[in-house]
C-alpha positions as CSV (number, residue, x, y, z in Angstrom):
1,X,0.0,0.0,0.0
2,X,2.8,2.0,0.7
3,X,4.4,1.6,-2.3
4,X,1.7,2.2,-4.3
5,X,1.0,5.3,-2.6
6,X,4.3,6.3,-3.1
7,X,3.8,5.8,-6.6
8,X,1.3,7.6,-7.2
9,X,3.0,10.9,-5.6
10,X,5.9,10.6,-8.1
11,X,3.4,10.2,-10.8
12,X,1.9,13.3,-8.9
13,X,5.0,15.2,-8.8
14,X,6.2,14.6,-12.5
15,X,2.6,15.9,-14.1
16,X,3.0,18.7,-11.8
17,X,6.6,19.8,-12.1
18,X,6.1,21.8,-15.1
19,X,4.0,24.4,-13.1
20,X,6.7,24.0,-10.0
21,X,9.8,24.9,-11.9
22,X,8.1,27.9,-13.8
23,X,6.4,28.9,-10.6
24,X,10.1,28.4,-8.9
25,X,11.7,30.2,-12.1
26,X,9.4,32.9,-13.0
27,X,7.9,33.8,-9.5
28,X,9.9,32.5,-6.6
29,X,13.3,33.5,-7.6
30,X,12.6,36.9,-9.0
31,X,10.9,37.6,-5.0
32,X,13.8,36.4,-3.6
33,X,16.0,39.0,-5.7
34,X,14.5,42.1,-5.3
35,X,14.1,41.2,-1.9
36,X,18.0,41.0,-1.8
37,X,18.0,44.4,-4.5
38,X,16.4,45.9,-2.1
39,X,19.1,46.7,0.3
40,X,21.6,47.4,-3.0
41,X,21.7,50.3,-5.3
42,X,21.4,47.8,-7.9
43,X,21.6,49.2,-11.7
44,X,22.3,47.9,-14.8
45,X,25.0,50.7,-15.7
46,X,27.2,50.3,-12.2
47,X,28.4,47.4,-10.1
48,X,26.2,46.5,-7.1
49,X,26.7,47.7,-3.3
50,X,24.9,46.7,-0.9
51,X,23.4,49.8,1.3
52,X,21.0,48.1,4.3
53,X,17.8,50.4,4.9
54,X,19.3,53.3,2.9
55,X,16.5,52.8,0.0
56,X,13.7,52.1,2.8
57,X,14.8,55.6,4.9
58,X,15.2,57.5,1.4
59,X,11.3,56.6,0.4
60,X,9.9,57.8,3.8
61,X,12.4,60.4,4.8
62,X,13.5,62.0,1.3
63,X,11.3,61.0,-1.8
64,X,8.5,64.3,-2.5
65,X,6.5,61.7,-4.7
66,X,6.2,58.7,-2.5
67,X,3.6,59.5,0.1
68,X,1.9,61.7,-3.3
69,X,1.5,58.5,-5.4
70,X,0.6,56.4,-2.2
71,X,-2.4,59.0,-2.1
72,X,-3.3,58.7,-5.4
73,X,-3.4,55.2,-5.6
74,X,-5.5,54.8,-2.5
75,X,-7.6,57.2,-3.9
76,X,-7.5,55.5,-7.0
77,X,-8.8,51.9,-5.1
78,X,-11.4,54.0,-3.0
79,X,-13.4,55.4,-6.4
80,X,-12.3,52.0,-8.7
81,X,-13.3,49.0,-6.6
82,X,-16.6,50.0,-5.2
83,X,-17.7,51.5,-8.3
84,X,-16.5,48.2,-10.2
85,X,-18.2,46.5,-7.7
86,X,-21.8,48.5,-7.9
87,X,-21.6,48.1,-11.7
88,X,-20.9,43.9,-11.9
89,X,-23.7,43.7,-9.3
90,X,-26.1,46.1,-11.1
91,X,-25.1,44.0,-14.5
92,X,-25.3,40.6,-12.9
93,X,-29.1,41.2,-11.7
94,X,-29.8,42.4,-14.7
95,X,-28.7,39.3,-16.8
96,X,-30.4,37.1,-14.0
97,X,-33.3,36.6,-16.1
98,X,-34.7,34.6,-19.0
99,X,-35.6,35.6,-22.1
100,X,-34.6,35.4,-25.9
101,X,-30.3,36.0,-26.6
102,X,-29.8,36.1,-23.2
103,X,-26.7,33.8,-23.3
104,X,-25.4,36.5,-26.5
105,X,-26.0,39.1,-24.0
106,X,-24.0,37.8,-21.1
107,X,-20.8,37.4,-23.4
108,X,-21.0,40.4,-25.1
109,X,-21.1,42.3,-21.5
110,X,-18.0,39.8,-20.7
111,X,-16.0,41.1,-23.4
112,X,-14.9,44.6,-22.0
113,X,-13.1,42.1,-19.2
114,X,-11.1,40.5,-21.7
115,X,-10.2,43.3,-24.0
116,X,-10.4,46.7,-20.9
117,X,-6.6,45.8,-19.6
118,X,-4.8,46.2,-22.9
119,X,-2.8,49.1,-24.0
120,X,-4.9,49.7,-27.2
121,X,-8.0,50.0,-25.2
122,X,-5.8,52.8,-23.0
123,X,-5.1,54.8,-26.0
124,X,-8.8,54.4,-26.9
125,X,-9.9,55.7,-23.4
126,X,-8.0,58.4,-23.9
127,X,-9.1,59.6,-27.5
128,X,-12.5,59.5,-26.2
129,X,-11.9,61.7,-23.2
130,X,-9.5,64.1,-24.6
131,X,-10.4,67.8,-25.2
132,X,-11.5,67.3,-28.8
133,X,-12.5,63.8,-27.9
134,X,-15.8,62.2,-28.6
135,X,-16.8,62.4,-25.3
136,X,-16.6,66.3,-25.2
137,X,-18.0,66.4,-29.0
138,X,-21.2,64.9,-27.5
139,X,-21.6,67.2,-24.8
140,X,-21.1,70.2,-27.4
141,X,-24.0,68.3,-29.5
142,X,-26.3,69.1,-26.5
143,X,-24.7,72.4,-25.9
144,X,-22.9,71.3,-22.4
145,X,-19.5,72.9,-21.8
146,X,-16.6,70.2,-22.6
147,X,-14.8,69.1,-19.7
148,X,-11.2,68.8,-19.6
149,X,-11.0,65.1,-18.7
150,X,-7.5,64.6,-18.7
151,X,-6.3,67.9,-17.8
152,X,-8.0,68.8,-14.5
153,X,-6.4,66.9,-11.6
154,X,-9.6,67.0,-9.7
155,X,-11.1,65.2,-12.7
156,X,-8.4,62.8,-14.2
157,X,-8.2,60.4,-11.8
158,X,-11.7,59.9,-12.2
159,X,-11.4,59.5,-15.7
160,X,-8.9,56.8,-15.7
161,X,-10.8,55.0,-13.0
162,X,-14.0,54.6,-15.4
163,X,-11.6,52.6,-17.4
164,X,-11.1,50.0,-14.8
165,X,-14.7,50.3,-13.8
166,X,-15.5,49.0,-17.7
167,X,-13.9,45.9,-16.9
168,X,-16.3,44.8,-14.5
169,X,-16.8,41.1,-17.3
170,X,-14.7,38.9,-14.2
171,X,-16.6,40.5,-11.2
172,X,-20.3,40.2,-12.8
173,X,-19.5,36.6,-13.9
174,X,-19.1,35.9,-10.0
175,X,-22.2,37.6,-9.3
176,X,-24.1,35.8,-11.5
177,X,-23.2,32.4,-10.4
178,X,-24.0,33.5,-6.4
179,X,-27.4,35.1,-7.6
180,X,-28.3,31.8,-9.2
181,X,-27.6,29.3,-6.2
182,X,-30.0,31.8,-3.9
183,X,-33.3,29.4,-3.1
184,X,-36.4,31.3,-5.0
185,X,-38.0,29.8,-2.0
186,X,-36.3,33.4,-0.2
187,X,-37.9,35.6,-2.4
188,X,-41.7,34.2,-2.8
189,X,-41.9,33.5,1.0
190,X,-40.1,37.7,1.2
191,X,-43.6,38.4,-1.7
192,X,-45.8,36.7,0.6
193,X,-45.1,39.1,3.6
194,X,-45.1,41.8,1.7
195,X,-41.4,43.1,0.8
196,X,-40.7,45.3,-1.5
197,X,-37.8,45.0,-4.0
198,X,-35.6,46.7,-2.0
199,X,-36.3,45.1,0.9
200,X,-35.4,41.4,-0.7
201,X,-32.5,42.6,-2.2
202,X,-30.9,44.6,0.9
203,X,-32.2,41.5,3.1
204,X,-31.7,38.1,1.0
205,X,-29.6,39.4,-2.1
206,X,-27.0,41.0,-0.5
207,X,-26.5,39.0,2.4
208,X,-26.5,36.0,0.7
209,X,-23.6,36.8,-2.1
210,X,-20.9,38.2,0.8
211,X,-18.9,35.5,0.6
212,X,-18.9,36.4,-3.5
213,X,-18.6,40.3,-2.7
214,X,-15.5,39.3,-0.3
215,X,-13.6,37.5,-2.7
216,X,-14.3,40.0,-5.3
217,X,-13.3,42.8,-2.6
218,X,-9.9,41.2,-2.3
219,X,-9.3,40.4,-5.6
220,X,-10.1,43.8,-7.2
221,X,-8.7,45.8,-4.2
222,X,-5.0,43.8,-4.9
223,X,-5.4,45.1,-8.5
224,X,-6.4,48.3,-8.3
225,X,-3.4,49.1,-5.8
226,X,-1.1,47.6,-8.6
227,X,-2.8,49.7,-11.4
228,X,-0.6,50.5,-14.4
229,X,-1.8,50.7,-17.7
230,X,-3.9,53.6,-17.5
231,X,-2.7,55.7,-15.6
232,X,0.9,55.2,-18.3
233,X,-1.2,55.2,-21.3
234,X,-4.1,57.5,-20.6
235,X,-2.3,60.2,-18.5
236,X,1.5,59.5,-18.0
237,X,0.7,60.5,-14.1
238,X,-0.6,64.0,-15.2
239,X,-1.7,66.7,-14.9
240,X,0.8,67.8,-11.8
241,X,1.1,64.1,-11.2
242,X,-2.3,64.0,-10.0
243,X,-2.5,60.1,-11.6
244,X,1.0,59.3,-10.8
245,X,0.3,56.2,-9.4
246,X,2.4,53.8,-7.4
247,X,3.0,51.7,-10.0
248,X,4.0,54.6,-12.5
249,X,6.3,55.2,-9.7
250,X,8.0,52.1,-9.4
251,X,8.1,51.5,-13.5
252,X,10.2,55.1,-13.9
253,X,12.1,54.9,-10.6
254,X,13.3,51.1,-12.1
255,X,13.2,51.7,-16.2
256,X,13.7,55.4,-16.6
257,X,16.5,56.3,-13.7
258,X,17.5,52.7,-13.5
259,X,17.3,52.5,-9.8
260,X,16.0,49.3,-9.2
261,X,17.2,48.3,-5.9
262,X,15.2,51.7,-4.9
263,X,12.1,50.6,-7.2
264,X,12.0,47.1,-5.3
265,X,12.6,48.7,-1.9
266,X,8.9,50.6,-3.4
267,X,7.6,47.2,-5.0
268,X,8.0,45.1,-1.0
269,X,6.2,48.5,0.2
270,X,3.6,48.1,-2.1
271,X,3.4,44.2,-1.7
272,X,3.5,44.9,2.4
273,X,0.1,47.4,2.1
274,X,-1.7,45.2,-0.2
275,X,-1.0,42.2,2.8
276,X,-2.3,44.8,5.2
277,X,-4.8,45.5,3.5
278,X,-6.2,42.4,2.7
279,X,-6.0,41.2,6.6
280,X,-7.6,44.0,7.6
281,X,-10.1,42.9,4.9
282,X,-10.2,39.6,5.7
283,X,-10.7,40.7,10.0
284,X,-14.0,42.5,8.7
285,X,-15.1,39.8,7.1
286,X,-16.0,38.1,10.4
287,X,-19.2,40.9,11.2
288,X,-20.2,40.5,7.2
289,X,-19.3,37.6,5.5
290,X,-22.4,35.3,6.1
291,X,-22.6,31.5,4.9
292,X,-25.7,29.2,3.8
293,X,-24.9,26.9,6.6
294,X,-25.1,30.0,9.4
295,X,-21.4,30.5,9.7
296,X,-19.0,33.4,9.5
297,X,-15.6,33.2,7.8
């Protein structure tokens, strides 16, 4: 029995090992090294030297644009993820229904999930919003004032954030599974005493799909503080750096100045907030998160 058992691990191990070595490769090792670049003033022009906490005291002590681009980006994840959120859920109930094309419907709302990340959707986003854009073409057709999207950094950041919000394909596909495994024996016995539509969906809907709206919470909170793409494309961080995200941050401090022990010292920050972050999350949970069987997480 043993032996068979043992067998059956190797067999295990060998089908597997193609996703341990590039996980090991790809993932693992890299970690390690910047965690070890880090403490260097590693560069690709100049030998290495290693410098302790010199790049850790520099970020908090003597960099103007770190605590800025912190800012931004949590501000960034405040207006992204619930809106995101809102939108997938507004969607999902939506396409909870029957009725003719309804399965041509679902994909075609998908699609913006698969094609919203790319950088040619980015330089879409931002013909559409800028000054002469269509966006601003529209609002002249009704005789509205144009707004200068991408030029007003009280507006900007906005702007790049209803770019993430588009992608909401991921998030409603979630949704739309939990919303079909709540009993319809919740919501007739809910018509029978009389609730409103509001009622059932504050009171059945939304408690029963927390455990969907945590997962989603933690997933698109852990991407929205790694945000790239549009705020490089759309805005380059402008105007006055008011969409110079952390990301944007790391990606010059380690491609354009070639300080990339100082852009990992920034990168284990980030990856330390997002870890916070997602406890603190995941603490919450507990008073929120509710289960079909009557637990908590």
């Amino acid at each position: 029995m043993k032996r068979f058992t043992l067998r059956h691990s190797v067999w295990g191990l060998l089908f597997i090992s193609p996703w341990i070595i590039g996980f090991a490769w790809f993932q693992l090792y890299p970690l390690i090294l910047s965690f070890y670049y880090s403490f260097t003033d590693y560069s690709v022009v100049k030998a290495t030297h290693f410098v302790g906490l010199k790049n850790y005291i520099t970020m908090f002590t003597n960099d103007k644009d770190f605590f800025p681009s912190l800012k931004a980006t949590f501000l960034y994840t405040l207006i992204a993820v619930p809106a995101k959120l809102a939108f997938a859920l507004l969607v999902a109930i939506i396409l909870n229904s029957k009725g003719r094309f309804i399965n041509l419907y679902r994909t075609m709302y998908y699609l913006p999930s698969i094609l919203g990340g790319s950088v040619a959707i980015s330089l879409l986003w931002r013909f559409l919003f800028m000054r002469e854009g269509i966006v601003n073409q529209v609002l002249s057709f009704f005789h509205i004032p144009s707004v200068d999207w991408l030029g007003s950094p009280s507006i900007a950041l906005w702007t790049i954030s209803f770019l993430v919000v588009w992608q909401f394909g991921s998030s409603m596909v979630l949704f739309l599974a939990g919303l079909k495994q709540i009993p319809m024996d919740l919501y007739e016995a809910a018509m029978v005493d009389g609730a409103s539509r509001l009622r059932m969906f504050m009171f059945i809907t939304v408690p029963m799909l927390t455990p969907i709206i945590l997962f989603n919470l933690v997933m698109q909170t852990i991407g929205a503080l790694q945000e790239f793409t549009a705020a490089f494309v759309v805005t380059n961080g402008g105007p006055v750096k008011s969409t110079y995200l952390i990301g944007l941050k790391i990606y010059d401090d380690a491609f354009q100045t070639l300080k990339m022990g100082y852009a990992s010292a920034l990168s284990w920050v980030l990856f330390a907030i997002i870890l916070i972050l997602t406890l603190i999350i995941f603490r919450s949970s507990r008073s929120w998160v509710h289960y079909e069987d009557g637990g908590r997480s």
